[in-house]
TORTI-350778 format. One record per atom (N, C-alpha, C, O): x, y, z. Coordinates in steps of 0.02 Angstrom, whole numbers, plus 50000, padded with zeros to 5 digits. Atoms other than C-alpha are relative to their C-alpha. Layout:
// TORTI-350778
XYZ
...
//
This chain:
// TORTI-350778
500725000949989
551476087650065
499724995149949
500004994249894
500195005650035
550436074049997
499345003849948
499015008849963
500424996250037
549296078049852
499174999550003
499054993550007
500735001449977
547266079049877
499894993449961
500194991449911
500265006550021
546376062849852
499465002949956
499035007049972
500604998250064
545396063749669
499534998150010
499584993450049
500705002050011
543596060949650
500124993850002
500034990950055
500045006950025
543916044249567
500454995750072
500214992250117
499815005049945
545136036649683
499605001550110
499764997750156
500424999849942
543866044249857
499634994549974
499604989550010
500555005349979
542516033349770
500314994550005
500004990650041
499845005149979
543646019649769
500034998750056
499844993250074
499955000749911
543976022449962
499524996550041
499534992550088
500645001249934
542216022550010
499594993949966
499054992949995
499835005150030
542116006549887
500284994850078
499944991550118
499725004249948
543195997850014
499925001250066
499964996650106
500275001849946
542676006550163
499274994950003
499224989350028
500605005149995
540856000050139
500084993250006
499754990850052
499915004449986
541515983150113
500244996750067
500124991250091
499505001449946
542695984750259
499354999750056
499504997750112
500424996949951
541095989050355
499664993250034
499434992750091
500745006850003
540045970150333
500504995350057
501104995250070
499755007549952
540435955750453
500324996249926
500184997649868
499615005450048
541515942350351
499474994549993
499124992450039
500495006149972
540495928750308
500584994849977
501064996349942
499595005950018
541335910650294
499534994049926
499044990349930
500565004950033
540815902050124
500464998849942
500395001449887
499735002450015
542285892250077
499914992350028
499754989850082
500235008349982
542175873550039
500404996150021
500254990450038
499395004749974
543815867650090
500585005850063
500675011850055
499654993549994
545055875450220
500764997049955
500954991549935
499395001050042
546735879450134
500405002850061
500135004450114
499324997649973
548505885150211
499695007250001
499625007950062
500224992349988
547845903250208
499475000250056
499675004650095
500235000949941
546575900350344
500245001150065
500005004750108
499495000349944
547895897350468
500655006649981
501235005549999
499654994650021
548775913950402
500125006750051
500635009750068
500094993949967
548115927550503
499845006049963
499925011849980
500014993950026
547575936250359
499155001149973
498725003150013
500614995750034
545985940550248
499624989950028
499204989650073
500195007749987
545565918650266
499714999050059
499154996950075
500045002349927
545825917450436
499405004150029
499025001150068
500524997749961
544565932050486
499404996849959
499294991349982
500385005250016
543285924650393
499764993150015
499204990950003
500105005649971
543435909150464
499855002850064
499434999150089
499984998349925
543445918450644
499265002649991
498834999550021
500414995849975
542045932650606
499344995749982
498804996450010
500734999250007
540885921350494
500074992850025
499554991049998
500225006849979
540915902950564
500064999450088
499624998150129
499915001749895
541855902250766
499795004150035
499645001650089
500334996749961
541145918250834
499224999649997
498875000250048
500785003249996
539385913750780
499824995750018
499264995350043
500355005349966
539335898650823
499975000750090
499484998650120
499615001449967
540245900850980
499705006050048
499975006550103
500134993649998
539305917651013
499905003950101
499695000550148
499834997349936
539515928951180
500635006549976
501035007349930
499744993849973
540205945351243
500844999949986
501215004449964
499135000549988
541995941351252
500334996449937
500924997349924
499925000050068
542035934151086
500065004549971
500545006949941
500134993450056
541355947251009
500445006349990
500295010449946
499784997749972
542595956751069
500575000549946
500765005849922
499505002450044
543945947750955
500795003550031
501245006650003
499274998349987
545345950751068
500384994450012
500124988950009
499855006650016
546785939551084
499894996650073
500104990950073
500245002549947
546195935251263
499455001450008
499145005949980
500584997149992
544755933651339
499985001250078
500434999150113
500174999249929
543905939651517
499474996250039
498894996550018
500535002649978
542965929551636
500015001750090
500565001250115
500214997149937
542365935551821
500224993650037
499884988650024
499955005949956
543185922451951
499975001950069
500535003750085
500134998949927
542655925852138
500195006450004
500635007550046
500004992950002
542645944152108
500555003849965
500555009849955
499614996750043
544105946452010
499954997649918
499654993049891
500185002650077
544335946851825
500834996649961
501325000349953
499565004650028
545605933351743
499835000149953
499244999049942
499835000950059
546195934351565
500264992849970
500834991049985
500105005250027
546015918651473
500294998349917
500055000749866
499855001350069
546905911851325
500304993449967
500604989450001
499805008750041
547335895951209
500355001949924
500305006749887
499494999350078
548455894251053
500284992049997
500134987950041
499735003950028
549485880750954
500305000649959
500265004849914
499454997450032
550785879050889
500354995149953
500484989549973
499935007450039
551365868950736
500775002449946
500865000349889
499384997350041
553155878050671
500464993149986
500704988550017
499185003150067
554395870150535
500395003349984
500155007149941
499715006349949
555735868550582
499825000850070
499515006150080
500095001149953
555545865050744
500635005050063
500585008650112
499454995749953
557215871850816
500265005649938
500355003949880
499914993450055
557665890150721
500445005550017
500365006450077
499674998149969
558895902050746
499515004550047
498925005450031
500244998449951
558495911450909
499294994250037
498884995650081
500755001349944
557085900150978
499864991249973
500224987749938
500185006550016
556205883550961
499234998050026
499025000350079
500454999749992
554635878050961
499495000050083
498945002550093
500065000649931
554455874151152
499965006350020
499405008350033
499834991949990
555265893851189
499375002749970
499185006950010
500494998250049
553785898251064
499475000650038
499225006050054
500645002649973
552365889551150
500025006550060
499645011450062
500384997849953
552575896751306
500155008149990
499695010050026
499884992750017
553065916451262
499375000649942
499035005749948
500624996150028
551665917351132
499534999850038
499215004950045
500764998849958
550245911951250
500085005050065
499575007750088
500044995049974
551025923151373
499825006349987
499485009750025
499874994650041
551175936351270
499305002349977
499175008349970
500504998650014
549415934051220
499535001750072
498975004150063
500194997949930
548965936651421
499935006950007
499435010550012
499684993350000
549855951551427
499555006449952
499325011749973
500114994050044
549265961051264
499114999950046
498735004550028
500524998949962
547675958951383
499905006150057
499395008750081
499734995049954
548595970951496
499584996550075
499174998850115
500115004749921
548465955251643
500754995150007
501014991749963
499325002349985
550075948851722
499724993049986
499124991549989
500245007449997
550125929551693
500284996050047
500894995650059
499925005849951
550145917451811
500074994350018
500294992150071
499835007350017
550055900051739
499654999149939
499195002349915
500045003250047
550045889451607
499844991949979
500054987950021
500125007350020
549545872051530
500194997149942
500155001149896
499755003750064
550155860851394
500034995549977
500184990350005
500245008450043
549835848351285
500464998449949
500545003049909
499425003750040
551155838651183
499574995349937
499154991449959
500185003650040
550625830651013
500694995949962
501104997449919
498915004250021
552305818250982
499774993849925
499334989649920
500085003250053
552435810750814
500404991450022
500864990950062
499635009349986
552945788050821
500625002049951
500715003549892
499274999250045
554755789850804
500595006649997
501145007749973
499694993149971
555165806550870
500584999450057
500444997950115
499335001849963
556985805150944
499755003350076
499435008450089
500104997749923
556905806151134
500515005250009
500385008650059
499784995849981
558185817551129
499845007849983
499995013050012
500224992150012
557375831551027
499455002350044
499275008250045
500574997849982
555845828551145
500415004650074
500195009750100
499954996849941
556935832551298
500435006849973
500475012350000
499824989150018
557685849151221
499725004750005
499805010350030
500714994049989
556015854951187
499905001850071
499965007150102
500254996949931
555435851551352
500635003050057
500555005850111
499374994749972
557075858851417
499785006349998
499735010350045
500114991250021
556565874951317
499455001250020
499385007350012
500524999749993
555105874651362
499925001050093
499465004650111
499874999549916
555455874051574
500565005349994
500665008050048
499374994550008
556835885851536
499455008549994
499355012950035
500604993850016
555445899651444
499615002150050
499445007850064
500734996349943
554115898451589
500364999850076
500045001650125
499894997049945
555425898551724
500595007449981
501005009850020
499654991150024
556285915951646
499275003250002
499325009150016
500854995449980
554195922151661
499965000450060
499695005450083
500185002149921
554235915451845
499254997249969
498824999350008
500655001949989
552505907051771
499954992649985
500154990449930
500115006149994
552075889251809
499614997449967
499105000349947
500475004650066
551405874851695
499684994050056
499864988750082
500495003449948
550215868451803
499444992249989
499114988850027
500415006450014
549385854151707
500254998649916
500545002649879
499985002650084
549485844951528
499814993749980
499494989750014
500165006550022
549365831251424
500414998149937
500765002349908
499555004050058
550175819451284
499564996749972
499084994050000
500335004150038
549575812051149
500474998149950
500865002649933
499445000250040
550665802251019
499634998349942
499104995649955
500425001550030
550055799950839
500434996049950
501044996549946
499385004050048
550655787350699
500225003849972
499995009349955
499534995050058
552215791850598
499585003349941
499055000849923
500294996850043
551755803350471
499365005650017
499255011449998
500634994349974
550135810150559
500095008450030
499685013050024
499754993850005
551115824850614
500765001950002
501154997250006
499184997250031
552855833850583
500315001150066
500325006650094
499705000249919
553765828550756
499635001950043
499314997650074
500505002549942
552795835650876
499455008449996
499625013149960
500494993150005
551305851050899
499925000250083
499834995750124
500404997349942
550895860651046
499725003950007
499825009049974
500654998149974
549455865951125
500035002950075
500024999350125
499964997549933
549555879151269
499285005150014
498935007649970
500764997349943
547985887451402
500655004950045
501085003050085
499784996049918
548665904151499
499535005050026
499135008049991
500484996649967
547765913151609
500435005050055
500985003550078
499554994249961
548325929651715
499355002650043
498785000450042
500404996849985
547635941951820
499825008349983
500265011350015
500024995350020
547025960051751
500095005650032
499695007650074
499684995449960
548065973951805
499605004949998
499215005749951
500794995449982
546935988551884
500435009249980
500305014850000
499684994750010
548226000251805
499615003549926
499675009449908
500404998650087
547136000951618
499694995849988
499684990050008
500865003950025
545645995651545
500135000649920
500075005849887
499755000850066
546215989051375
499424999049965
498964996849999
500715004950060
544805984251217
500465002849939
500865007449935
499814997050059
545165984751046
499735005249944
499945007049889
500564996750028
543665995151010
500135009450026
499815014350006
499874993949962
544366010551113
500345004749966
500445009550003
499594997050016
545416019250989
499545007249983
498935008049977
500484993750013
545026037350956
500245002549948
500724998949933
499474994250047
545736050450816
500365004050038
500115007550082
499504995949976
547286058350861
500404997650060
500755001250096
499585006349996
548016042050931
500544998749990
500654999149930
499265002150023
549756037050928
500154993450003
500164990050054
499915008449967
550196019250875
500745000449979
501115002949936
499055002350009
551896013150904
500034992550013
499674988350040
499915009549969
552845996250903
500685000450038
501055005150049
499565000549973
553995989450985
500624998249998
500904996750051
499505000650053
555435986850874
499764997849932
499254998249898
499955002050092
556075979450711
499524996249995
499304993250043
500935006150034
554475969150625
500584995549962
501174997349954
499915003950026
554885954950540
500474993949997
500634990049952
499385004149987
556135945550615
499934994149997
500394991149969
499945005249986
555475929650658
499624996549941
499594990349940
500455003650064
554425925450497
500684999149963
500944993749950
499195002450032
556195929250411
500414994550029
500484989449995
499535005349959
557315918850534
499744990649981
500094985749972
500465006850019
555935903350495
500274998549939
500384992549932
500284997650106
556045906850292
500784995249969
500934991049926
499184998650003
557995908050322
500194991050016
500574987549984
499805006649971
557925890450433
499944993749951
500244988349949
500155005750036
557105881850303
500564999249921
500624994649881
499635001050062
558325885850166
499725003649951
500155003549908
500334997950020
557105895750069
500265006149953
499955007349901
499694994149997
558215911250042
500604998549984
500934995250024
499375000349994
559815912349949
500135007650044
500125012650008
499984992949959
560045927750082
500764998950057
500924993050059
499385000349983
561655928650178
500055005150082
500495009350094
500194994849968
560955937050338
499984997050087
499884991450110
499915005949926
561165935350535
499375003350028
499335008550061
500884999149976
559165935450563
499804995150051
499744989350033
500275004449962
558555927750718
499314999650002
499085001949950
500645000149983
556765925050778
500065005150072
500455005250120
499954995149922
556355938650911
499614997850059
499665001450109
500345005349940
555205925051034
500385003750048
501005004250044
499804997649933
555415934051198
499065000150038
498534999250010
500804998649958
553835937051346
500135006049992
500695008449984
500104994850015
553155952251326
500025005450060
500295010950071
500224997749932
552455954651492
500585004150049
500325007250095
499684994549959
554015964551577
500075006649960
500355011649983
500144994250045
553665976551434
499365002950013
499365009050001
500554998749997
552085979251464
499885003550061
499575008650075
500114995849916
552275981651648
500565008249994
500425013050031
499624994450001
553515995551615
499685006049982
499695011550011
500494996750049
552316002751479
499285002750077
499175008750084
500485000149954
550876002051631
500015005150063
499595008450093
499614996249941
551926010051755
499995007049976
499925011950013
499704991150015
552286026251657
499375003749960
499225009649962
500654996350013
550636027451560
499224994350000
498734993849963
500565005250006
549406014651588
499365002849994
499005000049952
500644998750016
547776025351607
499965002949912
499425003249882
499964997550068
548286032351426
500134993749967
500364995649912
499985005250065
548436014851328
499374995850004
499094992050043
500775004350024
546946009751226
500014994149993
499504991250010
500055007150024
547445992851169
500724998649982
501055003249959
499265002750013
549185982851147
499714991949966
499304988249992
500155006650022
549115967351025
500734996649978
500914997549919
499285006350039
550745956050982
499734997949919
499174996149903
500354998150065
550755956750791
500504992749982
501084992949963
499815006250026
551085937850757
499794996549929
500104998549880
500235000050068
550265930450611
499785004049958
499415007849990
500224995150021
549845941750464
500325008950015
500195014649997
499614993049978
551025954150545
499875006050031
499535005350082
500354994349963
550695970950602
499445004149948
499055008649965
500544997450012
549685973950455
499124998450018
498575000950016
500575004949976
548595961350517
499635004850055
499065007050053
500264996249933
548375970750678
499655005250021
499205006950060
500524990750019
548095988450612
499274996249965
498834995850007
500485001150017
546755981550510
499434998350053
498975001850075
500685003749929
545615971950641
500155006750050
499605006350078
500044996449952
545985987050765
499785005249968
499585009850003
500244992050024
545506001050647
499164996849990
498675000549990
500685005350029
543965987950603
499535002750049
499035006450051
500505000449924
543435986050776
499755009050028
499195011050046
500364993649984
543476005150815
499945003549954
500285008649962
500334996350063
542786012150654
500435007050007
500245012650023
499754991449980
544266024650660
500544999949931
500794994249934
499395001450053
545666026050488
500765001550049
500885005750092
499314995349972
547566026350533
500274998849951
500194994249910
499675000250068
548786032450417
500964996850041
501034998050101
499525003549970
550656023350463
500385003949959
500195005649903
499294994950039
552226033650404
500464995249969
500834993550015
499725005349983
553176019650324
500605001849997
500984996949997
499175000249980
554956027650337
500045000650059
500625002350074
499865000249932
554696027250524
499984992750023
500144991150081
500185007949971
554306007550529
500854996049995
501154995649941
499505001749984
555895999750590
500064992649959
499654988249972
499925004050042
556505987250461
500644994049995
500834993449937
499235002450038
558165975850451
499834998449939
499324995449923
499965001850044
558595974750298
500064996549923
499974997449863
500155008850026
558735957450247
499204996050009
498934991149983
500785004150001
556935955050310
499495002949944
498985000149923
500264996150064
556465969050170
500094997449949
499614997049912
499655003950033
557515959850066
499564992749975
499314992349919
500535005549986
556485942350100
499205002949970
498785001049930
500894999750024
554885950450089
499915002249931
499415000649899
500124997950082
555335959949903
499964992749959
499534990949919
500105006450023
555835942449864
499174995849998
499024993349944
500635002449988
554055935449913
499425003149976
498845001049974
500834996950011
552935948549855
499745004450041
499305008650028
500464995949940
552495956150012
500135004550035
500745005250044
499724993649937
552635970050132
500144997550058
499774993350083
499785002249961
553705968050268
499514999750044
499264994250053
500695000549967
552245973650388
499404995149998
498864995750026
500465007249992
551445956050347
500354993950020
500034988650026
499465004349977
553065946050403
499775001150077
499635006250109
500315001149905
552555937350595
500605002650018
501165003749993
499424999349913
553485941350745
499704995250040
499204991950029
500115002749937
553565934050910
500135003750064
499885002350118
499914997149934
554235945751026
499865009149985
500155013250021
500404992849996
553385963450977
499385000249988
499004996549958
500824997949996
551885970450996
499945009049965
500435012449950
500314996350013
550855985050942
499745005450068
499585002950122
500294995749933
550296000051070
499705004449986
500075009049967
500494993350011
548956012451042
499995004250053
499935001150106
499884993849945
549106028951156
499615003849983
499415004449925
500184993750016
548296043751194
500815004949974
501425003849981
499424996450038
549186058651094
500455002550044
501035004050029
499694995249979
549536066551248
500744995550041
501164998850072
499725004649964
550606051551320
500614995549962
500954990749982
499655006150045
551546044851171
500645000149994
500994995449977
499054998149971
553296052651211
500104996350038
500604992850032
499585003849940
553256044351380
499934991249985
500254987150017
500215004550007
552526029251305
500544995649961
500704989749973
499315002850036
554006026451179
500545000450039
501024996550032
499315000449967
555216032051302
499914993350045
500474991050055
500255004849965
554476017451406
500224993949973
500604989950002
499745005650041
554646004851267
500804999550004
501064995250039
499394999349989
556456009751245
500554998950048
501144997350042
499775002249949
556786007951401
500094992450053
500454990150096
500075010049971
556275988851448
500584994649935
500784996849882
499425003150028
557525975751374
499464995049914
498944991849904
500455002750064
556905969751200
499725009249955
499855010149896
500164995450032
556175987951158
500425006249970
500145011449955
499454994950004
557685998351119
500015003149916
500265008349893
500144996850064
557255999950943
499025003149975
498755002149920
500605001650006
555386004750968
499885005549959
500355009349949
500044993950046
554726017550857
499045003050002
498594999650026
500564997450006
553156028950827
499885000049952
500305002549915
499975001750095
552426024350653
499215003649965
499035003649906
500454997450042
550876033350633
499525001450040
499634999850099
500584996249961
549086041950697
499314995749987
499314991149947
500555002649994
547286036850724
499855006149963
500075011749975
500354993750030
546316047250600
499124999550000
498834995550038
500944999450004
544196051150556
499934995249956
499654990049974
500085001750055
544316045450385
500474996149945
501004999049939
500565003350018
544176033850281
499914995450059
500424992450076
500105004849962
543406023150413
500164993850004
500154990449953
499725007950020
544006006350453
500554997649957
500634991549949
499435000750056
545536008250325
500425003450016
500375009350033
499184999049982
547566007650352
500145001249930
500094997449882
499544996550038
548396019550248
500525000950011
500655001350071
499205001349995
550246019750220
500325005049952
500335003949892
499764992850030
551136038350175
500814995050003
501204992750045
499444999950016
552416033950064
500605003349979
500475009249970
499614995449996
554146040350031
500025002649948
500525006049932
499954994350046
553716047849893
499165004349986
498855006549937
500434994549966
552366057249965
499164998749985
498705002649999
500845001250001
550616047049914
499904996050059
500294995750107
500315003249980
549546036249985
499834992149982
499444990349938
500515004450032
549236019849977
499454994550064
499444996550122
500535003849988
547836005450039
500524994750032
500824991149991
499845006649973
548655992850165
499544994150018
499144995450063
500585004149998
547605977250161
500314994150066
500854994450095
499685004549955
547725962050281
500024996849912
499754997949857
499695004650029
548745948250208
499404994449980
498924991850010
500585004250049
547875938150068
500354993149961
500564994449905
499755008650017
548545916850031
500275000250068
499985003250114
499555000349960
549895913050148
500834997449975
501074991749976
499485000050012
551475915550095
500664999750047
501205002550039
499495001949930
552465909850255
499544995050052
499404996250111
500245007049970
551635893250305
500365000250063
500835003750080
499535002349925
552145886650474
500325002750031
500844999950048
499394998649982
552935897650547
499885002150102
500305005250135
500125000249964
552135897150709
499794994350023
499604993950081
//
């Protein structure tokens, strides 16, 4: 059993809940590499400059898709970019990337996807043969979805202006009438689970670049999400509150903004969080908790309590989820704040990710 929380360290709690409580404001004079992080930077830039300006319902919302009403049905809407070094990595490549994250970001919408768009940014001097690999991998990725790239564009910029080439993908789906997802829905006594090992593909990047004297066979886990999801839908769909793909900033990223949004605490068990060991390894090296290392091909799933057996057996059962695990509860208190029961029986304060200590990797 864990020991009562003292006087002194509660007022610290409610110290950081209160803070946790304010909108972010943006009132930095330059952006830096942490911006583009997914962590403490990046919402700040999201809550206090692009959703204000930008302001509406479906913003406000801060999910990674959005909803818009098209001739009576409702289509999930989404955009990303993508600017990873290196370019080709073990398991995946930036093309494979493009189109499985913006799917992926369809999906955690809980809306099948249906097409896609893409935009090519090609550096002067970019070998024609790495461009047709990409776009190899890239027609390869969205015909293993069955989802079509229905429009795009090119633009080439002088040498130097960017690092071979960037892309820019638009997908859009339709919203399955099996669950009514938000990220605001969570309750106490919640079950969140993921959907395997964390940290694979921020390692596999780290690993590509040379970064790591590490000696480890780490891929990137880039897969679509979406036949996971439908599996997940099938066996409990009116019981799942919200599913997010825990890409930048990791999955602590995720708990944070989702405990945010529904003013609810969860505490995470961390000997249940599925780890390889070389990516633990990487992250002691770095400073950080593995739970802030990106992925590409897992997500996050919030459940009711009464549903979370069939919900993991579900995961387990679709191809990609075989290591999925149950890592922790929706609680009352402290509001708005991810706690992390450690193995030696306290407590501590999981924050979102603060610089960016894994540049590019998306």
């Amino acid at each position: 059993m864990s020991s009562p929380v003292s006087e002194r360290e509660q007022k610290v709690l409610n110290i950081i809940e209160t803070a946790r409580a304010k909108r972010q404001k943006f009132r930095d004079t330059q952006i830096t590499m942490a911006h583009g992080a997914g962590g403490k930077a990046t919402q700040s830039l999201i809550e206090g400059l692009l959703v204000p300006s930008f302001a509406n319902e479906t913003l406000e919302a801060m999910a990674d898709a959005g909803t818009v009403s098209v001739l009576g049905g409702n289509v999930a809407m989404t955009t990303d970019s993508f600017v990873v070094n290196p370019i080709s990595f073990p398991g995946g490549t930036i093309g494979e990337l493009a189109v499985n994250g913006t799917l992926n970001d369809v999906a955690m919408a809980g809306a099948k996807p249906l097409a896609l768009t893409l935009s090519l940014i090609l550096e002067e001097g970019l070998p024609a043969d790495v461009l047709k690999e990409q776009v190899s991998a890239i027609a390869e990725a969205a015909a293993s979805a069955d989802v079509p790239i229905v429009a795009g564009d090119t633009k080439v910029v002088e040498r130097g202006a960017c690092d071979q080439m960037y892309i820019c993908t638009t997908g859009m789906g339709v919203l399955d009438d099996r669950t009514s997802l938000s990220p605001s829905s969570l309750r106490p006594g919640d079950k969140i689970l993921v959907s395997g090992r964390i940290g694979d593909h921020g390692t596999a990047i780290m690993l590509a670049r040379g970064e790591f004297d590490l000696d480890a066979d780490i891929t990137s886990d880039t897969m679509c999400l979406w036949p996971m999801v439908d599996t997940l839908l099938d066996q409990v769909g009116p019981s799942l509150r919200c599913l997010r793909d825990a890409t930048r900033g990791g999955v602590a990223s995720v708990l944070n903004e989702l405990a945010r949004a529904s003013r609810v605490a969860m505490v995470i068990n961390e000997a249940a969080v599925p780890v390889h060991p070389a990516v633990a390894g990487a992250a002691e090296i770095l400073g950080i908790d593995p739970m802030h290392v990106a992925n590409e091909g897992k997500m996050v799933a919030i459940v009711a309590p009464e549903a979370a057996d069939a919900a993991l057996a579900a995961l387990r059962s679709a191809p990609g989820g075989e290591e999925a695990a149950m890592i922790g509860e929706c609680k009352t208190e402290p509001e708005g704040m991810v706690l992390v029961a450690t193995a030696f029986g306290g407590k501590r304060v999981m924050d979102q990710l603060v610089g960016d200590p894994l540049p590019r990797i998306c």
